[in-house]
C-alpha positions in Angstrom: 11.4 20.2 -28.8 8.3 17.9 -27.5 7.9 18.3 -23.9 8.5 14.8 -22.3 4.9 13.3 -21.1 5.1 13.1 -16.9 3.7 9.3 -16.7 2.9 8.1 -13.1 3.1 4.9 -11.6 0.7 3.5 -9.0 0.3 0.5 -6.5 -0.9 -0.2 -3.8 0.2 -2.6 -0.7 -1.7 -4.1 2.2 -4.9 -5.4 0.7 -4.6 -8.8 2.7 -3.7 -8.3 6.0 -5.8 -8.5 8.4 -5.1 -5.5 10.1 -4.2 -1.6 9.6 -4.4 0.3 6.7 -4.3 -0.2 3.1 -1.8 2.3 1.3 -1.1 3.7 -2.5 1.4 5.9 -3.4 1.8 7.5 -7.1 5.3 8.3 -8.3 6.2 10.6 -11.5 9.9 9.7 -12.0 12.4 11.7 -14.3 13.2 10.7 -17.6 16.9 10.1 -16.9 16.2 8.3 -13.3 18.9 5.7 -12.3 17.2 3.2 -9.9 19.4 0.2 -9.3 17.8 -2.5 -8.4 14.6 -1.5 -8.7 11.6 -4.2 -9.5 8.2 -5.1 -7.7 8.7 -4.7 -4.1 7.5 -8.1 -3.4 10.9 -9.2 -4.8 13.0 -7.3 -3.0 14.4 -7.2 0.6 13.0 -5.0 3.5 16.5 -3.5 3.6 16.9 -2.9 -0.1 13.4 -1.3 -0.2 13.9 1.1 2.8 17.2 2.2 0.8 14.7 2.4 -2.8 12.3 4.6 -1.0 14.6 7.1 0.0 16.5 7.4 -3.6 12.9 7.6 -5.3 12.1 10.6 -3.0 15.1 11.8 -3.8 15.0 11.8 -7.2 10.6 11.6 -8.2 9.4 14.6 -10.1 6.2 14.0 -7.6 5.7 11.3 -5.0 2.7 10.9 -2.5 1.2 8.1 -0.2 -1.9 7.9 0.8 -4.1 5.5 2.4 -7.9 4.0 3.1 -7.9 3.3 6.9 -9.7 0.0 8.8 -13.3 2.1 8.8 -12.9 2.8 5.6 -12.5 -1.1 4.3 -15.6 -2.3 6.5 -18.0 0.8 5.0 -16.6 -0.2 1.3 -14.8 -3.1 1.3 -11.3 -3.7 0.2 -11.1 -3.1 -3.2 -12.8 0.0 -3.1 -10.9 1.2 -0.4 -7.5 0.6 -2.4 -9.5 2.1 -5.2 -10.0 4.7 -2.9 -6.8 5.1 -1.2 -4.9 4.9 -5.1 -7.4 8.0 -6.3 -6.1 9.9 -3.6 -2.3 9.2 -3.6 -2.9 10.7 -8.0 -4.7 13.4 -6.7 -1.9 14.6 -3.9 0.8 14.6 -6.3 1.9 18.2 -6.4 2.1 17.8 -10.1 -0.8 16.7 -12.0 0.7 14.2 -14.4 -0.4 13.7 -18.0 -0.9 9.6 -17.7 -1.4 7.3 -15.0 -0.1 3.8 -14.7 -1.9 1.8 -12.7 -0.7 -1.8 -11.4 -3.1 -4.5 -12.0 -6.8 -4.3 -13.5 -9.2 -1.8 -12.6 -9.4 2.0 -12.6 -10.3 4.1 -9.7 -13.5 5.9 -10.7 -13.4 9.4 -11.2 -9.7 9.7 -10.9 -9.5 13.0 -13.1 -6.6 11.8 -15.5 -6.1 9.4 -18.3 -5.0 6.1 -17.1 -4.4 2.7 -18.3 -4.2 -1.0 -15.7 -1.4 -3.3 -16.3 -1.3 -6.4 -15.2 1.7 -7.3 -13.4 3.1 -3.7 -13.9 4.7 -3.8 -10.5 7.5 -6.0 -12.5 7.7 -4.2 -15.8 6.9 -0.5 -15.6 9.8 1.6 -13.6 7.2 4.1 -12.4 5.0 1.4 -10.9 7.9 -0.1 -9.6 8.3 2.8 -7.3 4.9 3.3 -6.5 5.2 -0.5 -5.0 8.1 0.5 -2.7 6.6 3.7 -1.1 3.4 2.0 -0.4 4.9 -1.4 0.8 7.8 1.1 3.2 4.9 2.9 4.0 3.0 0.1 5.4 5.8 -1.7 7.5 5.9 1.4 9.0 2.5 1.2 10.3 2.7 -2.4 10.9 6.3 -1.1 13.3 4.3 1.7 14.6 1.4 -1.3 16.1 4.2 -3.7 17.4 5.1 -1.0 19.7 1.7 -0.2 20.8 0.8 -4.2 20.7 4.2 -6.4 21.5 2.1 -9.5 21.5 0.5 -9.7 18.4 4.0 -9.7 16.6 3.3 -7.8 13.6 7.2 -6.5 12.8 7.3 -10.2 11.9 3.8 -10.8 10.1 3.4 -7.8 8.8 -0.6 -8.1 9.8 -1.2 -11.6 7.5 -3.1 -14.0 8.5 0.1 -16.2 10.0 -0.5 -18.9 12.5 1.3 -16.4 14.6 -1.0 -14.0 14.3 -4.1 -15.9 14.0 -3.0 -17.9 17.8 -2.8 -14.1 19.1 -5.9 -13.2 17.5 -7.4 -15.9 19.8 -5.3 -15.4 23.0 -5.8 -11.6 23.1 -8.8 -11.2 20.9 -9.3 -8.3 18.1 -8.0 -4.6 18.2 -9.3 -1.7 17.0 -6.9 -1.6 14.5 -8.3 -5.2 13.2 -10.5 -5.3 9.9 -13.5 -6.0 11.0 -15.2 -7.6 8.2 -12.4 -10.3 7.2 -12.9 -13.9 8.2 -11.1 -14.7 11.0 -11.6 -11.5 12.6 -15.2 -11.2 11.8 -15.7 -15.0 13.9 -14.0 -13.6 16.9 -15.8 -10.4 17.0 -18.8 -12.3 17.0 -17.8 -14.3 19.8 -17.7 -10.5 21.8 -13.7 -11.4 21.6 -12.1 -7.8 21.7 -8.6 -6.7 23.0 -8.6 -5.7 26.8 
């Protein structure tokens, strides 16, 4: 009998905020998984996400999340820190797959497995599918986690983008540590000395 081929899915979420972390997570799913529902997590609701992300951990041969944190994206930039940050959500899977899945069009570099980028393969590959609703769950969490700490910068409702919301507390309250330093908008504050106080 051939051994079934443990394919995993990865994607990544949080690449445009202007705050916080960007995350990754890499799913192996079984062969007969039953996820109802399940497509890019952009297209689904908060609600229907948080209850995907508990029936992939469920059922995943291997899950994990992993992330490249705010000093990480001003020493690399963005794209290398979600290259980053997807590298190590493959490499914490407790086990190794065979073939990795990766949404959109590059490669981490030295990743340590075979691996292929598809475009759009948030919407048409189950695997990366999942890997899309850990990572986005994963970073609502931390953008919950900050509205605590920071009421008035309102990011349970932005999520960290760069709303008017958020942009009009940017300039009330001025930039956290948590900020990225080296996008735009917070870049032209911090150069104006406007920090959070």
């Amino acid at each position: 009998m051939m051994m079934q081929k443990l394919v995993a899915g990865v994607d990544e979420a949080g690449r445009g905020p202007l705050v916080g972390s960007v995350f990754a997570a890499a799913v192996i799913l079984p062969e007969d998984c039953r996820l109802a529902g399940l497509t890019d997590s952009k297209k689904l609701t908060e609600k229907k996400r948080d209850e995907l992300a508990l029936l992939i951990k469920a059922q995943a041969v291997a899950w994990c999340v992993a992330s490249a944190g705010v000093q990480e994206i001003a020493c690399l930039n963005i794209l290398h820190a979600t290259m980053l940050a997807m590298k190590r959500a493959v490499q914490g899977l407790d086990v190794p797959p065979d073939y990795v899945l990766i949404d959109g069009n590059r490669i981490p570099q030295d990743l340590g497995f075979e691996a292929e980028a598809v475009v759009k393969g948030d919407s048409k590959i189950m695997q990366i599918s999942a890997a899309s609703v850990l990572a986005k769950t994963a970073r609502d969490a931390e953008m919950y986690a900050l509205a605590e700490r920071y009421p008035q910068y309102g990011f349970e409702r932005h999520k960290g983008y760069g709303t008017a919301e958020h942009l009009a507390a940017l300039r009330q309250y001025g930039a956290l540590p948590e900020h990225r330093s080296g996008f735009a908008p917070v870049k032209a504050l911090l150069a104006q000395g406007k920090l959070f106080e």
